[in-house]
TORPARO-131559 format. One record per residue (C-alpha): residue in one letter; y, z, x. Coordinates in pm, whole numbers, padded with zeros to 5 digits, always signed. Each point is the difference from the previous one (the first is absolute). Example, Ala and Ser with C-alpha at 12.3 -4.5 7.8 and 13.67 -1.06 7.14 Angstrom:
# TORPARO-131559
a-00450+00780+01230;s+00344-00066+00137;
This chain:
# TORPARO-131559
x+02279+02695+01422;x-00178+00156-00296;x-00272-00129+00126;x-00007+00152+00359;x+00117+00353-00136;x-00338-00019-00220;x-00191-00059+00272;x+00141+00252+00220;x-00056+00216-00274;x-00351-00043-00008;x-00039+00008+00386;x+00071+00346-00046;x-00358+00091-00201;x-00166-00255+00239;x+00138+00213+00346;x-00191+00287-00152;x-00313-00220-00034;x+00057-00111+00349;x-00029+00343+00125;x-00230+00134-00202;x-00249-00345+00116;x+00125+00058+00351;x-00144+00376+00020;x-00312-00138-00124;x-00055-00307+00271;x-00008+00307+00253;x-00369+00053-00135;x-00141-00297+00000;x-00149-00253+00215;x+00200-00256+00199;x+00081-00300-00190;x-00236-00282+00084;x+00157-00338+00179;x+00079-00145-00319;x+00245+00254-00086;x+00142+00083+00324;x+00138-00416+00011;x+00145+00025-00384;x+00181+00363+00140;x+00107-00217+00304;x+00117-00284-00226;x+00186+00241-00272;x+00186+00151+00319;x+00160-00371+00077;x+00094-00033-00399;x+00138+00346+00028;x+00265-00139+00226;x+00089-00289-00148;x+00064+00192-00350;x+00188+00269+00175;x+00329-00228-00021;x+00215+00050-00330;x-00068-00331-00197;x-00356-00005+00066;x-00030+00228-00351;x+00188-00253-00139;x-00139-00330+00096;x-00352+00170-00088;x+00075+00054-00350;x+00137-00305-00019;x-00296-00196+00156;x-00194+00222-00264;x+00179-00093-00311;x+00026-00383+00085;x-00390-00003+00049;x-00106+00177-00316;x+00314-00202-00198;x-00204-00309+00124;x-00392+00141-00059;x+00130+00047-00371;x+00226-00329-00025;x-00277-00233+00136;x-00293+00172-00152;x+00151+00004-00364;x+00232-00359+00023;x-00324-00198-00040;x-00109+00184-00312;x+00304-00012-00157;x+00019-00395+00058;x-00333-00032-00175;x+00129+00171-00271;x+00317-00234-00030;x-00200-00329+00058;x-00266+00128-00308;x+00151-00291-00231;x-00023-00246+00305;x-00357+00108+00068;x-00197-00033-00313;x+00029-00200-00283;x+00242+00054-00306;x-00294+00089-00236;x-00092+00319+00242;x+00110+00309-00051;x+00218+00132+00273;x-00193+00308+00018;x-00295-00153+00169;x+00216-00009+00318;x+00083+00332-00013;x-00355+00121-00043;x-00096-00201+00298;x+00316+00129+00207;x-00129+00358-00070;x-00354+00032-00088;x-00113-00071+00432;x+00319+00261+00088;x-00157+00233-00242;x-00352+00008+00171;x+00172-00020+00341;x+00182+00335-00098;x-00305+00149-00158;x-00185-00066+00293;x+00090+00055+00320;x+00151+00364-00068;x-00255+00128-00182;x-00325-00163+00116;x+00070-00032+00374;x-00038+00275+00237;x+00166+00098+00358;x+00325-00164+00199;x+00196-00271-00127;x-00009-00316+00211;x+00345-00125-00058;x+00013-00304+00238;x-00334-00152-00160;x+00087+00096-00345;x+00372-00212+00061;x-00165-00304+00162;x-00206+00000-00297;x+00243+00035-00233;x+00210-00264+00168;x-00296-00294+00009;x-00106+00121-00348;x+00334-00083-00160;x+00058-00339+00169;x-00354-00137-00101;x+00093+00121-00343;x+00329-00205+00013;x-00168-00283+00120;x-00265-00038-00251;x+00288+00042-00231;x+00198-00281+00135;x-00320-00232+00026;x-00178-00007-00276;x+00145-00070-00362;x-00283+00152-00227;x+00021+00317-00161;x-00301+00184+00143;x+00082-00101+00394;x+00349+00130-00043;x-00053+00352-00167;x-00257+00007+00287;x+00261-00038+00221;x+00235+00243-00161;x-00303+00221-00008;x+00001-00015+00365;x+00346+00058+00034;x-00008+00311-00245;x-00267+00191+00187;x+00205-00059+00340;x+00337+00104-00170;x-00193+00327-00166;x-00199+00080+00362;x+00381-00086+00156;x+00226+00264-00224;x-00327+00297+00055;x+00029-00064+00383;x+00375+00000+00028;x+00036+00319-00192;x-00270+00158+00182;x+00144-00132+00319;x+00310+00183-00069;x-00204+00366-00021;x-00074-00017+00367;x+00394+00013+00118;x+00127+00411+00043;x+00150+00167-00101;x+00004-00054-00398;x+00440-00127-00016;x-00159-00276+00256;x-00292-00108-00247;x+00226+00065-00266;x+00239-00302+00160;x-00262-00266+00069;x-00112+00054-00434;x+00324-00018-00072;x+00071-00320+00178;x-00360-00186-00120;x+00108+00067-00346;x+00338-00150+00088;x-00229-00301+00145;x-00178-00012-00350;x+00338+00022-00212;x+00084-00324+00193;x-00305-00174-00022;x+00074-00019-00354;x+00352-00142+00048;x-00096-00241+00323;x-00324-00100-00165;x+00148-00122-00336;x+00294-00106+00147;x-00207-00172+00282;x-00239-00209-00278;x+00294-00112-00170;x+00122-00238+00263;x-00436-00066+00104;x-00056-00099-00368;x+00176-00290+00074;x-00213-00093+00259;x-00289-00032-00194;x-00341+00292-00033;x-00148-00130+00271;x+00290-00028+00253;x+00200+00334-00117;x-00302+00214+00054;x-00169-00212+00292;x+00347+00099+00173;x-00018+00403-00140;x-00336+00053+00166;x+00182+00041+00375;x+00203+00305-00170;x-00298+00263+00100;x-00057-00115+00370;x+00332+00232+00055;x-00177+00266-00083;x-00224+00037+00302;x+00299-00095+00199;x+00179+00279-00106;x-00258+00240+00047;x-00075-00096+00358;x+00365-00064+00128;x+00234+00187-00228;x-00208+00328-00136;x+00124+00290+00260;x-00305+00188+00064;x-00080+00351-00157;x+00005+00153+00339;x+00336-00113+00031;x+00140+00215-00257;x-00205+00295+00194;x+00140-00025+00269;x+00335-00035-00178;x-00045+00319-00150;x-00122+00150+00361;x+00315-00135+00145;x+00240+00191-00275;x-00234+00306+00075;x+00052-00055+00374;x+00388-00055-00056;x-00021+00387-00122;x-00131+00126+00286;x-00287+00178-00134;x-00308-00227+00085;x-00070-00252+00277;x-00089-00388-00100;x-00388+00090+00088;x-00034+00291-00223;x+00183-00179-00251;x-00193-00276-00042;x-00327+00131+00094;x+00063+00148-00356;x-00104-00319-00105;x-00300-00093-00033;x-00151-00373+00047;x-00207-00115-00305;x-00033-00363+00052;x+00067-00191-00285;x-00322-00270+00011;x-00219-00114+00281;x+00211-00318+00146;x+00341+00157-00055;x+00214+00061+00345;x+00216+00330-00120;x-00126+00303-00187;x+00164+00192-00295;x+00091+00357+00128;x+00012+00278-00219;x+00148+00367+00006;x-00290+00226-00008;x-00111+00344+00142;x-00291-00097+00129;x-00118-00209+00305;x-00264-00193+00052;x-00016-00377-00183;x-00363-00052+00120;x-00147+00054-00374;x+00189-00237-00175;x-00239-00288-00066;x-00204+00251-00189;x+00323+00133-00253;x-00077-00186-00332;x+00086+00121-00376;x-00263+00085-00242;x+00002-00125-00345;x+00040+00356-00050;x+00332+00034+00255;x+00136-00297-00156;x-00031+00128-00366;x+00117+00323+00089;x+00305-00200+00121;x+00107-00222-00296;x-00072+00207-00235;x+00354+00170+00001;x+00115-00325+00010;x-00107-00170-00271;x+00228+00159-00340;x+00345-00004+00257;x-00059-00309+00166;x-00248-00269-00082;x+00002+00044-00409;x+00400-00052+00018;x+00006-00302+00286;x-00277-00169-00182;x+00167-00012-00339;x+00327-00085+00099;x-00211-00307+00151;x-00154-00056-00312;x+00341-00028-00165;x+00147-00217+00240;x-00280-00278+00051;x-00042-00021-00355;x+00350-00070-00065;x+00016-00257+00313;x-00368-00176-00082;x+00004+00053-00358;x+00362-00032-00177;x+00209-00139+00271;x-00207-00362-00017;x+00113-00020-00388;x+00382+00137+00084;x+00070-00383-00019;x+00388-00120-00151;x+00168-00379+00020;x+00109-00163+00310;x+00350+00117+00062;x+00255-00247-00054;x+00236-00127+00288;x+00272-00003-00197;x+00018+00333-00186;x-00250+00183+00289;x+00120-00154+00335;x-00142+00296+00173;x-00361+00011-00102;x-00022-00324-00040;x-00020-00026+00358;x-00266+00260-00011;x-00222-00089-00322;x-00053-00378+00013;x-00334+00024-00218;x-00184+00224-00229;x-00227+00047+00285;x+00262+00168+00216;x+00031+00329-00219;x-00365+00157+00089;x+00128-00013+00423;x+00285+00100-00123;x-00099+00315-00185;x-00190+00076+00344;x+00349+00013+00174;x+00151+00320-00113;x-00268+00212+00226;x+00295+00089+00216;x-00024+00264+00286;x+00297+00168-00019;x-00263+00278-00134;x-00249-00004+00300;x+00345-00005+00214;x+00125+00325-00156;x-00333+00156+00037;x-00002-00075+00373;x+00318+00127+00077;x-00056+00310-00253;x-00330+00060+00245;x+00225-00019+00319;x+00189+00330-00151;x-00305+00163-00106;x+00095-00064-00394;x-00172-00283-00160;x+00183-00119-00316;x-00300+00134-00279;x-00150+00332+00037;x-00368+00033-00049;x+00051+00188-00352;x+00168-00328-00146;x-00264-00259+00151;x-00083-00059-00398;x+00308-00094-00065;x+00016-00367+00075;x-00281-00032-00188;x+00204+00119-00343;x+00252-00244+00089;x-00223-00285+00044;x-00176+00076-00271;x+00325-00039-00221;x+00094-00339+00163;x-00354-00126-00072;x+00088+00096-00411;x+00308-00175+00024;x-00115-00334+00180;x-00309-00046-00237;x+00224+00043-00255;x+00263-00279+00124;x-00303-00233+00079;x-00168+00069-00343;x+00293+00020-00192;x+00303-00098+00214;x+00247+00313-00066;x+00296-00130+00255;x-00029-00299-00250;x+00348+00153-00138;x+00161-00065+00353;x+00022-00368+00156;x-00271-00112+00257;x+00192+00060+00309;x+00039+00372-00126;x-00372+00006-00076;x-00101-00120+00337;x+00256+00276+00179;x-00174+00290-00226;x-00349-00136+00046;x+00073-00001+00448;x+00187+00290-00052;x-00305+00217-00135;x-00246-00150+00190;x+00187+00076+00370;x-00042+00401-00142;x-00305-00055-00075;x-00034-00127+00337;x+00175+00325+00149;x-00218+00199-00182;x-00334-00115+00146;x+00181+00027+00292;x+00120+00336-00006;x-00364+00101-00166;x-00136-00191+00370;x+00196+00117+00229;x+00057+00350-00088;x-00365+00089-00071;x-00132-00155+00363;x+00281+00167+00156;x-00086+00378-00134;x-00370-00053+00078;x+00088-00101+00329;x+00221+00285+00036;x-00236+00255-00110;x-00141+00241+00262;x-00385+00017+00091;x-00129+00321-00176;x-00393-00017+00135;x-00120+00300+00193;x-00168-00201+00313;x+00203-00007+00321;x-00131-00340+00088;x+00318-00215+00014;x-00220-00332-00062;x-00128+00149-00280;x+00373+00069-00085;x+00111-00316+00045;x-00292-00171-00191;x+00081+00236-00319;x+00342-00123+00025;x-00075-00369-00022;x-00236+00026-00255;x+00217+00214-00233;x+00294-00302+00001;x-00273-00287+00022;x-00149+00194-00301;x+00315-00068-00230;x-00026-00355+00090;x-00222-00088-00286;x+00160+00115-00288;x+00285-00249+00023;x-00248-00305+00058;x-00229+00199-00301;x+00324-00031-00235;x+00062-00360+00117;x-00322-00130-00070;x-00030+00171-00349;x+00352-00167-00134;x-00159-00318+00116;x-00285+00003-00226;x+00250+00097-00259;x+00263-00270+00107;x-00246-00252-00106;x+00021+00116-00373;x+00329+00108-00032;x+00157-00300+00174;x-00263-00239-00290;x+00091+00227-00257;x+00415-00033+00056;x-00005-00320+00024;x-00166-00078-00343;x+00269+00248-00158;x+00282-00250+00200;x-00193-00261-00118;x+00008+00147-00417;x+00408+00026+00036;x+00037-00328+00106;x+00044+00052+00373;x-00221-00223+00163;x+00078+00029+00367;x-00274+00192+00120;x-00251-00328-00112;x+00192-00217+00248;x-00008+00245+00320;
């Protein structure tokens, strides 16, 4: 409900683009065949979206896709990152694996927003995404030597970094902004649960074996293409939704409405084009609309102080406390006897590290996305520092139980609750930081002076694919210093007499 009075809200601001783009159309020349059959074809959606549910069933169709974009593209990364004892040998640091899980993203992120020009080819970039992250699986699962499987991860990295850019760029081309607002919200959902599904989902693989548990995870991404192709709704469908509420009012007819619209096909191969509110006509210059270095520095450059310098730090902070300290946040097996409960849960020294990986909830991501639904996302853009501070106070107090063991005082059962306990908010934290930055980017309006609306539309995908990289930039800088810190802790274990770490 809050949901549908939001986007009759906006409706309101898009009528008066619909008029002002339907006085226009009356001075220019007739619309070429092309255009005439997607008019003809928006008509028929018109009427099937004129019924009451069709809102709805849209949004929902919406949110399930973009929950399962972020789920699928993210579960595999996080399973890599639970399996890093089970995937090199005891005398390698963790952080290896984490620098191989990022570094590919990292370029992936780097590149395509800023060193690419022109329209977004969505379809190719998913297929490629999708057979990308199942050879990387597979090499995984089939080899056992160090260098074939952080080739493998490497493979699956770059997919996972290209997959998280597209999605969120993806989500700029639905209108009005509450509607591209929902499908973030819901892909960060997707991510919060990768986390939980992914850890949760290599604890019962592990048993399996490397080579079976991740043979059987590389299927996971073929439900990505399926999803785009058979569950997405299309961008014009939301058009003509918004026509239809316009129509309801009485004040402009389905043609005018959605020839409001206009077509900007999305790549080459794909079968439906994103429409977008604009002023202006024609779509016939739109393979030669590409950003500048110049346009795109222009762009970020606001960005990077309120967005990318707090997101990437909180990253820092969290990867460094999962890579580097959580690997040496090692206690005894729990006893059946006096710890019937996680004995069932810890039945080896080796079962802390996935366990530590657990606490990555998404009840976070979840309150974001229904926050985004009213309009009122849980941080405002003023306090996107602040899960940084707080991270950066949990990281103090872990290094200092790992060096030092300061819940010594307490039994082991109350250590283990207070160590889970402060990692799950440091988990809520990165989320929150994730989440809430993506989601004010993406909710920020286009502020360039050119009418062109495929200009308009490129400036907005660049300015969220631009914050991509300083989350992955984070990442991979705590994994180079995971490799110390997690050496380093581990010889101060080792000087008190705590020798667990040795035997991981």
């Amino acid at each position: 409900m809050v949901a549908h009075n939001s986007l009759e809200a906006e409706s309101l601001e898009l009528r008066r683009v619909t008029t002002m783009a339907t006085s226009a159309s009356h001075h220019q020349d007739d619309p070429n065949m092309e255009s005439s059959e997607t008019l003809e074809s928006a008509s028929l959606l018109l009427k099937e979206v004129a019924h009451p549910g069709a809102q709805r069933k849209l949004l929902f169709k919406l949110g399930a896709s973009f929950f399962l974009f972020g789920l699928i593209n993210n579960v595999l990364y996080v399973i890599i990152l639970s399996a890093a004892l089970d995937l090199v040998p005891p005398s390698t640091p963790k952080g290896i694996i984490a620098f191989c899980n990022i570094a590919p993203s990292l370029i992936a992120k780097l590149g395509w927003p800023y060193i690419l020009k022109g329209r977004i080819r969505y379809r190719r970039r998913l297929i490629g995404c999708c057979f990308l992250s199942v050879l990387g699986m597979l090499v995984v699962s089939a080899f056992d030597g160090l260098s074939m499987r952080l080739l493998g991860i490497a493979l699956a990295s770059f997919s996972s970094g290209l997959g998280e850019l597209t999605f969120l760029q993806l989500s700029t081309t639905y209108h009005p902004l509450s509607v591209a607002g929902h499908a973030v919200g819901y892909f960060a959902s997707g991510t919060g649960g990768a986390g939980l599904v992914g850890a949760g989902l290599w604890w019962f693989l592990r048993s399996l074996g490397v080579r079976l548990g991740i043979g059987l995870s590389s299927v996971l991404p073929l439900l990505i293409p399926v999803t785009y192709m058979f569950l997405l709704p299309s961008t014009l469908a939301f058009a003509c939704l918004i026509a239809s509420n316009d129509d309801d009012d009485g004040e402009d007819t389905p043609t005018s409405a959605i020839s409001s619209y206009v077509p900007i096909p999305t790549s080459e191969g794909d079968n439906e084009p994103v429409f977008a509110p604009t002023t202006f006509s024609s779509p016939v210059e739109t393979d030669q609309v590409a950003l500048t270095p110049i346009d795109k520095w222009t762009l970020v450059r606001p960005l990077l102080l309120k967005f990318m310098l707090p997101l990437s730090c909180v990253y820092l902070l969290e990867y460094t406390i999962n890579q580097g300290i959580a690997p040496t946040l090692v206690y005894p097996v729990p006893s059946p006897m006096t710890q019937p409960f996680l004995s069932h849960i810890i039945t080896s020294i080796r079962d802390y590290y996935p366990l530590w990986q657990v606490p990555c909830l998404p009840i976070h991501r979840i309150h974001l996305t229904l926050g985004s639904l009213a309009g009122n996302p849980p941080l405002p853009s003023r306090l996107l520092s602040l899960p940084a501070i707080v991270q950066a106070a949990i990281l103090v107090t872990l290094v200092f139980e790992s060096a030092s063991g300061i819940f010594d005082f307490a039994s082991e059962e109350w250590s283990i609750f207070c160590v889970f306990l402060l990692i799950s908010v440091e988990g809520i934290c990165g989320g929150l930081a994730y989440v809430n930055t993506f989601y004010h980017v993406g909710q920020q309006s286009v502020t360039s002076t050119h009418s062109n609306p495929e200009r308009a539309r490129q400036e907005r995908e660049f300015k969220i694919g631009s914050i991509g990289f300083s989350d992955s930039l984070g990442i991979l800088c705590a994994s180079i210093i995971a490799v110390p810190t997690e050496v380093q802790l581990c010889k101060a274990q080792v000087r008190r007499g705590k020798m667990f770490c040795t035997k991981l």
